[in-house]
N, C-alpha and C positions, 0 to 999 in steps of 0.2 A: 374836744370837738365832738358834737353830738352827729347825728344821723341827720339831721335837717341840715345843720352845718356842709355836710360831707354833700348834702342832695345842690346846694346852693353851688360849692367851690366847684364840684364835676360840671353843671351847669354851665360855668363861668370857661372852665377847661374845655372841654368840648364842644362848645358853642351850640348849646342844646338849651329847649324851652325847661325851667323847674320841673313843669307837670307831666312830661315827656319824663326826664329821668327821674319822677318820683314812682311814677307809675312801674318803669320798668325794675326802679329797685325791690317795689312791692312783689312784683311777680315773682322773680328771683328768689329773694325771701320767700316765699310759698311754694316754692318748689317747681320753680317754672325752668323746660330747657332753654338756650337760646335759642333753635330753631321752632320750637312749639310757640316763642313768645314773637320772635319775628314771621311765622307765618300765620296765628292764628288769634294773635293778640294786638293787631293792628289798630284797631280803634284808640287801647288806652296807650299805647306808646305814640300814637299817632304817625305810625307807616315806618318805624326806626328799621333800619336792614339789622344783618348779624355783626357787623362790623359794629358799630353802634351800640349794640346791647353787649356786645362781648367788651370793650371798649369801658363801658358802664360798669360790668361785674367785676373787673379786673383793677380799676380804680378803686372801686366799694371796699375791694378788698388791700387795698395797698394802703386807704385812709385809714381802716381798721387795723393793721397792723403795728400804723404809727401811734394809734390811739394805743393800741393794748401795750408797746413800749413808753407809752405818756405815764400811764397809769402803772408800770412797772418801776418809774423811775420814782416818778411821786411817792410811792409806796417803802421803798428803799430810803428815800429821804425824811421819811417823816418818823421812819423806826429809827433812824439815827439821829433825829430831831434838830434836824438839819435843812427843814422845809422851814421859807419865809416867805410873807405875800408876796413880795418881789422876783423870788423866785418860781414861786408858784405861776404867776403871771407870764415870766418870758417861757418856760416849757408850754403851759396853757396857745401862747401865739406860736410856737416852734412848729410848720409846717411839713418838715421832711425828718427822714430820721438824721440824716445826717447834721439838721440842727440842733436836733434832742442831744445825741449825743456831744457837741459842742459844746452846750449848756451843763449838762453833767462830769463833762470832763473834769472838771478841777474839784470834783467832790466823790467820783468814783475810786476807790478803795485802790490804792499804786502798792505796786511791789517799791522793795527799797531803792532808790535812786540818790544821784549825786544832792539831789534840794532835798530829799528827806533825811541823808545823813548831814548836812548842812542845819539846819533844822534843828536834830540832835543835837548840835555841838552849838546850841542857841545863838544863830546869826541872820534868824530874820527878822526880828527889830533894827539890824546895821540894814538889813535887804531893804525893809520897810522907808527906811530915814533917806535911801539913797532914792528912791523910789518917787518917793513924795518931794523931795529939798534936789533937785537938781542943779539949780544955781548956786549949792550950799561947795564952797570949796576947802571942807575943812573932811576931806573923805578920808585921810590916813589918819587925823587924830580921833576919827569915831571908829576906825577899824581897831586902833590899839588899845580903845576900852574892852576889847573882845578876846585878847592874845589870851588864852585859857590852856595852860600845859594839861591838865585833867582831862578836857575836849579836845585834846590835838589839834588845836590851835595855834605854830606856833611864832607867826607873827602877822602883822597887819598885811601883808600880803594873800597868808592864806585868808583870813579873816575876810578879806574881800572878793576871794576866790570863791570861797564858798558862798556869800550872798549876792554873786553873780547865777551862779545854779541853782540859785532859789530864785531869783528874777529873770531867768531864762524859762525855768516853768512857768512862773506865771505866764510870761507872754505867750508860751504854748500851750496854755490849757485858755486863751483868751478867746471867746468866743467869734469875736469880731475880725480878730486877727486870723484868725482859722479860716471865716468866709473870706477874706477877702483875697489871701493866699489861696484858697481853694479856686477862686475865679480866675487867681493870675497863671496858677498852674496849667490849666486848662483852656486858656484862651491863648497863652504866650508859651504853655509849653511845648518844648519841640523834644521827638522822638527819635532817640538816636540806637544803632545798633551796630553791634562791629562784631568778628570773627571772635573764638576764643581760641587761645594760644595753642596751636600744633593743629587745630582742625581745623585746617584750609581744604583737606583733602579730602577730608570723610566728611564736610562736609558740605561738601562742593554746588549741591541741590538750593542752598544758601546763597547763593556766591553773592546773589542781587543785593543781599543785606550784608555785608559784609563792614562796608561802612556806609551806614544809610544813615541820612539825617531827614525830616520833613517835620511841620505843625503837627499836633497832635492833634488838633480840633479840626483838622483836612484829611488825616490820615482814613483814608479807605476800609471797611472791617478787614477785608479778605488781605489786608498787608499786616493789618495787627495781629489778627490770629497765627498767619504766617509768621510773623517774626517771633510768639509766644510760641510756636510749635516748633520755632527754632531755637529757642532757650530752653525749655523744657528737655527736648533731645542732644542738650549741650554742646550745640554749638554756635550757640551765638548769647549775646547778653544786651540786656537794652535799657536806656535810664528812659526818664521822660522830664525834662527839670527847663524851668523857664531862666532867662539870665540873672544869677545869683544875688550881682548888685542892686536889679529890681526888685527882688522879693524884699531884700535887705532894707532898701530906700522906703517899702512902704512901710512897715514893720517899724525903721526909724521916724518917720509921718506919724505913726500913733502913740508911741513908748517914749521918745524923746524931747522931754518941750524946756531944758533949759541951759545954760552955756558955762556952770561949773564944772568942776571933779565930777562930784556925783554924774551927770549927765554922762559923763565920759564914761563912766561904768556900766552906766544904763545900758550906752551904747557898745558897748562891749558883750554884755547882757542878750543884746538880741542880735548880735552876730553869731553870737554863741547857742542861742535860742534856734533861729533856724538854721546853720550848718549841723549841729550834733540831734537837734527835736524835729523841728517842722519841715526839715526840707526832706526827710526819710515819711514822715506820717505823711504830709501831703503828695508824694510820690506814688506811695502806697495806695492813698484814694484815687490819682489819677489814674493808675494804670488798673484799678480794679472799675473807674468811671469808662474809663476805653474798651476795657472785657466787654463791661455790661452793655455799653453802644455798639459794640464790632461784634456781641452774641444776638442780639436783637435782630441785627442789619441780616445776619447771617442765617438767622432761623427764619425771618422773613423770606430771603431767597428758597429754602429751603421750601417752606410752608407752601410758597407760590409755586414751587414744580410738585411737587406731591399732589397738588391738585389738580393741575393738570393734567397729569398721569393718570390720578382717581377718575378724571373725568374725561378721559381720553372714549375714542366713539368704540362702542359695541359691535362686536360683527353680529353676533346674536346669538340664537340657539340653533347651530348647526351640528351634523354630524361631524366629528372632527379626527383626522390623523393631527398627532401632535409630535414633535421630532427634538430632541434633546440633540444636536451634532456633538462627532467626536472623529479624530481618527482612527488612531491603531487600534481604540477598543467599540468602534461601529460607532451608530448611531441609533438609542434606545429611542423605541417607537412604540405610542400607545395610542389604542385608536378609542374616543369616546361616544356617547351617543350624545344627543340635540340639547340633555340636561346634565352633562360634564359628568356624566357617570363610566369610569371604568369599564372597556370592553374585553379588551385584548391588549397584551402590548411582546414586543420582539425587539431582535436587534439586527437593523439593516447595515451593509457594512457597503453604503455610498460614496465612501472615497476607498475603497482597499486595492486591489488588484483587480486586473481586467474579469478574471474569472468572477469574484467576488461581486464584482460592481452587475453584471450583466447575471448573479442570480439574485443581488439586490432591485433588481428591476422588475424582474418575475415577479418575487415578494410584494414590492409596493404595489404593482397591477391588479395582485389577487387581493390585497388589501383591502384598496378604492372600491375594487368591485363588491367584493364578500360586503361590506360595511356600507355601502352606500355613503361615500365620503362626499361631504358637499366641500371643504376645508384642509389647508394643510398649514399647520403652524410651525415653524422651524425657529429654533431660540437662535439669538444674535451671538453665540459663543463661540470658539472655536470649531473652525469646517463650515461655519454657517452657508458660507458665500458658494464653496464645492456644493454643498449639501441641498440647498438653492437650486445649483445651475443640473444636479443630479435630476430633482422632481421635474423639473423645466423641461427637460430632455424628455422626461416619459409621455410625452403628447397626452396627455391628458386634455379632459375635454377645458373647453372656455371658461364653463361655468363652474368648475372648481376654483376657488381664490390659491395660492401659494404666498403666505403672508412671513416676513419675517418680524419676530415677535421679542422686546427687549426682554431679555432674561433675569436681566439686576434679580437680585436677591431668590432667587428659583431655588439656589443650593440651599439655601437661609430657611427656606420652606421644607425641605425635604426632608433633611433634618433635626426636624423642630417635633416638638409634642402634637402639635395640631396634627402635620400630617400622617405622625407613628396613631394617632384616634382615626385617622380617616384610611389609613391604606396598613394595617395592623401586621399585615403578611405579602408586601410588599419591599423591594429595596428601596433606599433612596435614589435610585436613577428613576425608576416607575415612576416616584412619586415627581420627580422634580419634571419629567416631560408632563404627564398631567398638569401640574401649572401652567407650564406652556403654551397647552391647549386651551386651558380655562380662561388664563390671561386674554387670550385672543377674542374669546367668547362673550365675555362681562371682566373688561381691566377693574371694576370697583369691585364685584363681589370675590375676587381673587388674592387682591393686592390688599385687602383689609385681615388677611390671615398673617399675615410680615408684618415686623415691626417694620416702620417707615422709616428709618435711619436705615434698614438696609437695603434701600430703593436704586441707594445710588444715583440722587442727584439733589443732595448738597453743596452747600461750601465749608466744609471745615466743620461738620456735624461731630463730630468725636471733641473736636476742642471746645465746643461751646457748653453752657449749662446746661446741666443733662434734661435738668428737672423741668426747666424753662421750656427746653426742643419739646420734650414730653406731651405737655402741658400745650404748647399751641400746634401741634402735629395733630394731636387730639381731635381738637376742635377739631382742624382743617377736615379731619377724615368725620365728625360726625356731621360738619355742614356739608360734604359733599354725598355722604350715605345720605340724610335725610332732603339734599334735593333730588335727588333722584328715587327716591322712595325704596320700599322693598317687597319682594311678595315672600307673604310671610311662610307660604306651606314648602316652599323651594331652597330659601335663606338660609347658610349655614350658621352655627354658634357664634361664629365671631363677627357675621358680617350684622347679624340682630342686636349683637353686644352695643353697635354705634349708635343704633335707632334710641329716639329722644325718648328719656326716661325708663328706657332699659339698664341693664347690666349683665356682666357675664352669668351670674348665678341667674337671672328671672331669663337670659337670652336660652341658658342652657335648658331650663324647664318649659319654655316652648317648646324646643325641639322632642322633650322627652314627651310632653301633653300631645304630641303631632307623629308621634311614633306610637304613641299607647290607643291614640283615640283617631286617629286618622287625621285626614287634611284638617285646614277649619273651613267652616262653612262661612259664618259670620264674623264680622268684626265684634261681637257678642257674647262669642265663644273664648275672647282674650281674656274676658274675666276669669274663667275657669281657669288659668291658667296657675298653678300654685304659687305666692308671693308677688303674682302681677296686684295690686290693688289699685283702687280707684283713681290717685295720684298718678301713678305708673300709665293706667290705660287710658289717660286725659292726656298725658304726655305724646302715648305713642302712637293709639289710634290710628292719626292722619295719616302716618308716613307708613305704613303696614297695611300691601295690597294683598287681596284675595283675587286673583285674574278671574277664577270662574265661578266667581260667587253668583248667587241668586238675587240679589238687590244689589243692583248695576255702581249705588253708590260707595259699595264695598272694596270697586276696583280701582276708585279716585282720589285723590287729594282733599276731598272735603268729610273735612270732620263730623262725626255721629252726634257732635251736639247739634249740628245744622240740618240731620236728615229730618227735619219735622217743619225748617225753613223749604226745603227744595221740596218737598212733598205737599207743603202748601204752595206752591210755585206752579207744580206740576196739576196741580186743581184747577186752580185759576186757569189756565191755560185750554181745562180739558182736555187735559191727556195723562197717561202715565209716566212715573218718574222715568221709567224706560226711553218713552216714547220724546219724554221732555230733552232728551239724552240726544236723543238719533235726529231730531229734527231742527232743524235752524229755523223754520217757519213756528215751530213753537215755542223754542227761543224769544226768537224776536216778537215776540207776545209780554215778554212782562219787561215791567216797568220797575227798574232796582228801585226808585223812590221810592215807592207802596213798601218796600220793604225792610225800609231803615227806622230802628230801634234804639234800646237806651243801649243793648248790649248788641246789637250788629250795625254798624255802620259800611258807606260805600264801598271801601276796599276791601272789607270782609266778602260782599256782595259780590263786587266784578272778581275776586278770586273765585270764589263759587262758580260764575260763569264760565269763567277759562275753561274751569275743569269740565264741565259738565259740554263742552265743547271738544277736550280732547283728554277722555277721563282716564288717570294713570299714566298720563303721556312722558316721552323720556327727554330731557334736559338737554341731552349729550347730542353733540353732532351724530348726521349719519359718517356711516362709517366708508372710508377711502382707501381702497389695495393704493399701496406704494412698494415699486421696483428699484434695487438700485441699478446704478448703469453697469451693463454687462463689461466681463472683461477687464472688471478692476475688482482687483478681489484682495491682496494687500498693497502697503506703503508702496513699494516698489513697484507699481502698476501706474503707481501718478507719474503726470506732469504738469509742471508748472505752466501757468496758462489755463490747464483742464478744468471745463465747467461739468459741473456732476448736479446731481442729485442729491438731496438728504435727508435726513430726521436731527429734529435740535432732539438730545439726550440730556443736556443740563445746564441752566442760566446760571451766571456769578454774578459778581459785581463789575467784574473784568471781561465779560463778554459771554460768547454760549460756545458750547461742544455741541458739533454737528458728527453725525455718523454717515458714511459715506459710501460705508460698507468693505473697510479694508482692515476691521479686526484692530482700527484706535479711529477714537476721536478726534478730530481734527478742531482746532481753537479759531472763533472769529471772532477776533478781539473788539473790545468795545467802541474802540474808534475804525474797525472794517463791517460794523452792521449797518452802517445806510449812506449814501452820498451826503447825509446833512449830522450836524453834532448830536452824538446817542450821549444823555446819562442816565440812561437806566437799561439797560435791557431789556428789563421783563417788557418794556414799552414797544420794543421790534419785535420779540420772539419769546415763543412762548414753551413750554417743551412740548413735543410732540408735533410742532410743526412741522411741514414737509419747504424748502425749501431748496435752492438752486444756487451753490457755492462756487467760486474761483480758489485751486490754489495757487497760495500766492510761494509758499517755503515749504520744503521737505529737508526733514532733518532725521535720516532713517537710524545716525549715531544714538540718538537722542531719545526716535521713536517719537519725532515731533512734526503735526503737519500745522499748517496755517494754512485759513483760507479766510476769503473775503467774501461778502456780499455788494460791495462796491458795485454799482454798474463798469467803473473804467478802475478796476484795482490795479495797485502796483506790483508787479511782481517780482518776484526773486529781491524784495528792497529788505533792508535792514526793519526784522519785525520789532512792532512796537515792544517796549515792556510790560505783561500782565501782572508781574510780581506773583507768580503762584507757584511759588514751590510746594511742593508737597500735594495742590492742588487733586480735585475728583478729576479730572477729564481722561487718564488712563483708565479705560475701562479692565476690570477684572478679566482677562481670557480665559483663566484656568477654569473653565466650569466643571471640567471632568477630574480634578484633581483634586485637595482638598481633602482626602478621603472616602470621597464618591467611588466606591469599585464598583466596576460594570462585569457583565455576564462577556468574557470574551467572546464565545461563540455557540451559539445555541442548536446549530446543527440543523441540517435540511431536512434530513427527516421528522427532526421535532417538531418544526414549523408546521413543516404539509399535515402532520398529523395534528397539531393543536391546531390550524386553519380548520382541518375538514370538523373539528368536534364544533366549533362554535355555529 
């Protein structure tokens, strides 16, 4: 299949015009990112989103793969001289890999088997005769021209034994037979799982699968991961196999067509065929077809709250108190300035003893004040809720926020190489409240230093393909960096890493070109930048702001190939590119038609405008303080009936975890998120939402809540089943644990004296 070929069938797949996906294959090939091609290459894709073009690259490259095994088979077969036009022809139409290798199965290179020592002891001419002569019913006088004492042969019985395992391969190396068992598999096959002997106990977490039966082509990701994460951990096991006699019947439908002896062998032949061959191979393809459907589904969920997250609203650039909770060993406090730069940090001891608590108070008062605190960030970890109603207590003025701030992965940061580069003579408690604070600050440029598996709102992120999760978590994080743009002179290493047509190495030599030579001035000055080239700075240009650059176009979204469009714009107009900026009356002066080309068309045009109407602007909601409801502060604080407050923490497929504020999760399962039929989640809630819960069950054995979003929920009723064992919705408490030591007690006078020096 050539490149046209591949440009026609993705056409045909994705319900796209030819010249639409030729164009966007061409860009790709030249070195185009998806986000540079979906926003800046509009004309020749004709308006494709990232969806679409990612969509595009990922096929391109899947048809390529099956080409580059076409061409690996072809090659193998012709050094064995073993290629014929026949054959060549059906690899040639073979669409998937899994028909290639169908095709080549009966001529790929077999360790020894029961048909190849059969074979040896020459009895596929008896195999062949039975084969071909079905109606022939003289099958014991042609097996006893075969009794061969030399061969171990030694009578017409074996004789036909063995040229049934020779005609059992065949039918399992038959191509056709393979698809059409591959379809029954998968369409009829049902998934079943049961207990493994003596672990009822340990593995109790299980119980729901214990003996589970359902369709495999129904079965939910988050049950099949679940049920692999319970054979994996050995305690359960699971087949996937359609009714035996079906597979057999069809198998008999294409192998058996006459009503002798022979025939009777035949059919012996392919009982033998798929219980000992095909019913293990095609097993094997299903449950690795179910992986690959219930890893997809699952890095989809995945994919869809990372974004979220990433694109959760900014408070801004505030001065910030940022608060790590803890108990018996305080609560590490570091207080930032407006650009999350490290000012100070202590340790307030908010929940300790009365004495303790009321010189905690003192501390935080001289804090706020010394620093001009506009912000307080307290992580959602252990003490949060105390630590909370501590700041609450200090009257502080209105206009300070008191925000509590999800933590996921804070510890992941601290002790990571990024933050030993960024806080060198720092512990990791310092470093993981500074997250804290920054998270609150700008969630995108924080949450882009963590890997995104340790975000903590997956489904089943450890069980699924790593490479796969890798791979579209990626994306997710460079389509959410690059909507949102970045300013390059503020931007740390890794948050420049995601911007289009960068890298970590080119990300890191901005930083150092911006350390040696100062801010930048220009978007002009990227050239200078060592190993950024031409390619590179076509790439990134657009999405790398300068706030206080000197040509206003420097702070927008529109591209330097366009600054000689908007400058002729701003002529026309009479006025300056400035002035063309600041004004709506000189705006409304040009006419995009006058300005459509062979290389800029409308939607180039009206993007130009937007920007230049609200140049650099931010994507992301404004940003919302959310309280939880006082006086519940854990499990045992609820009742049943209680309508609360929350934040969704993580979507499944089985519903979302709402945080309530009591130190877990609470589940709304997929049938309690609306008065009408949900199947989807992501379609009601999204993470980061704030919404308003009933619980309906507290199960404090369990450390299990249930709530509803119901207008009239049921309560205290028998909760649905999610099937999630093992499941994200416990969130991690131990943040202080893990190997995080903190500083027990840092001493009053050391305070007063490190306060008075700063």
């Amino acid at each position: 299949m050539q490149k046209t070929e591949f440009i026609d069938k993705i056409s045909q797949e994705l319900n796209l015009k030819v010249h639409q996906v030729a164009a966007t294959a061409t860009l790709l090939a030249d070195g185009g990112t998806v986000p540079f091609i979906a926003r800046y290459r509009k004309e020749q894709t004709g308006e494709l989103d990232e969806v679409a073009i990612t969509s595009i690259r990922d096929r391109l490259q899947q048809l390529a793969d099956v080409q580059s095994r076409r061409e690996s088979i072809l090659k193998s077969l012709d050094e064995r001289n073993l290629l014929t036009d026949e054959l060549k022809g059906k690899l040639a139409g073979a669409e998937t890999l899994a028909k290639l290798e169908d095709i080549y199965l009966p001529f790929r290179p077999k360790r020894r088997t029961k048909a190849t020592i059969a074979k040896e002891k020459g009895l596929e001419p008896l195999a062949q005769y039975l084969f071909e002569n079905q109606d022939a019913n003289d099958t014991a006088e042609q097996a006893t021209a075969y009794i061969d004492a030399e061969k171990e042969v030694a009578n017409a019985d074996e004789a036909l034994e063995g040229a049934r395992h020779i005609m059992a391969e065949w039918i399992s190396d038959n191509a056709d037979a393979r698809e059409a068992l591959r379809n029954l598999f998968w369409k009829q096959g049902v998934l079943s799982s049961e207990v493994m002997f003596g672990k009822e106990t340990e593995g109790a977490k299980y119980r729901d699968y214990f003996e589970w039966k359902e369709p495999i082509a129904k079965a939910p990701s988050h049950r099949v991961l679940a049920i692999r994460r319970g054979e994996k951990e050995g305690f359960l096991f699971h087949r996937i196999l359609p009714e035996a006699e079906t597979a057999i019947g069809i198998l008999e439908k294409q192998f058996v067509n006459g009503r002798g002896s022979a025939a009777g062998e035949v059919k012996k032949a392919v009982e033998d065929s798929y219980k000992r061959l095909l019913s293990h191979s095609m097993e094997a393809e299903t449950r690795l077809r179910a992986k690959k459907e219930a890893d997809t589904a699952a890095i989809q969920v995945f994919s869809d709250n990372v974004r979220e997250l990433l694109l959760a609203s900014p408070l801004g650039q505030k001065r910030m108190m940022a608060v790590d909770p803890g108990f018996r060993t305080g609560c590490k406090t570091v207080l930032l300035d407006a650009q999350g730069k490290l000012l100070f940090n202590h340790v307030l001891f908010c929940t300790g003893s009365a004495a303790q608590i009321d010189r905690a108070k003192i501390e935080a008062k001289a804090l706020v004040e010394k620093y001009k605190v506009e912000a307080i960030a307290i992580g959602n970890g252990t003490a949060s809720r105390e630590t909370e109603n501590f700041f609450r207590s200090l009257g502080l003025p209105a206009s300070i926020a008191i925000v509590v701030v999800n933590e996921s992965g804070a510890s992941i940061y601290s002790a990571s190489e990024v933050a030993r580069d960024e806080f060198p003579n720092e512990d990791i408690t310092v470093r993981g409240a500074v997250s804290i604070g920054r998270r609150l600050m700008d969630p995108l440029a924080e949450l882009v230093k963590i890997d995104p598996k340790s975000i903590g709102v997956g489904q089943y992120q450890h069980d699924v393909d790593q490479y796969a999760l890798k791979k579209q978590l990626d994306d997710t994080v460079i389509s959410c960096v690059n909507n949102v743009g970045v300013e390059v002179n503020t931007a740390s290493k890794q948050l420049l890493a995601y911007v289009a047509g960068l890298n970590e190495s080119i990300a890191g030599n901005i930083v150092a070109h911006r350390s040696e030579n100062g801010p930048f001035k220009t978007r002009e000055e990227f050239n200078q930048v060592n190993r950024l080239g031409p390619k590179a700075y076509e790439q990134c240009a657009g999405f790398l702001r300068i706030r206080s650059a000197e040509n206003p176009l420097d702070q927008s979204g529109v591209h330097p190939e366009r600054y000689p469009l908007v400058e002729r714009m701003a002529a026309d107009a009479g006025c300056s590119v400035a002035e063309l900026i600041q004004s709506n009356v000189a705006r409304n002066k040009i006419k995009l038609e006058n300005y459509v080309s062979e290389e800029v068309g409308l939607p180039t045009l009206r993007d130009i405008m937007d920007e230049l109407a609200k140049p650099g602007r931010d994507p992301r909601a404004q940003f919302e303080a959310f309280q939880f409801a006082e006086g519940i502060e854990k499990p045992s604080d609820l009742t049943l009936g209680m309508k609360l407050p929350g934040i969704v923490t993580n979507v499944a497929a089985f519903g979302a975890f709402v945080d309530v504020g009591v130190h877990q999760d609470g589940l709304v399962h997929v049938s309690q998120l609306a008065d009408k039929f949900v199947d989807d989640p992501n379609k009601i809630v999204k993470v980061g939402d704030k919404v308003e819960v009933t619980v309906t069950e507290i199960d404090l054995e369990r450390n299990r809540i249930s709530l509803s979003m119901k207008s009239r929920p049921e309560i205290g009723g028998k909760r649905e089943r999610s099937g999630r064992p093992g499941g994200p919705g416990k969130r991690d408490n131990n943040r202080n644990g893990g190997g995080r030591p903190r500083r027990e007690d840092f001493g009053s006078n050391w305070f007063d004296a490190a306060l008075n020096k700063k």
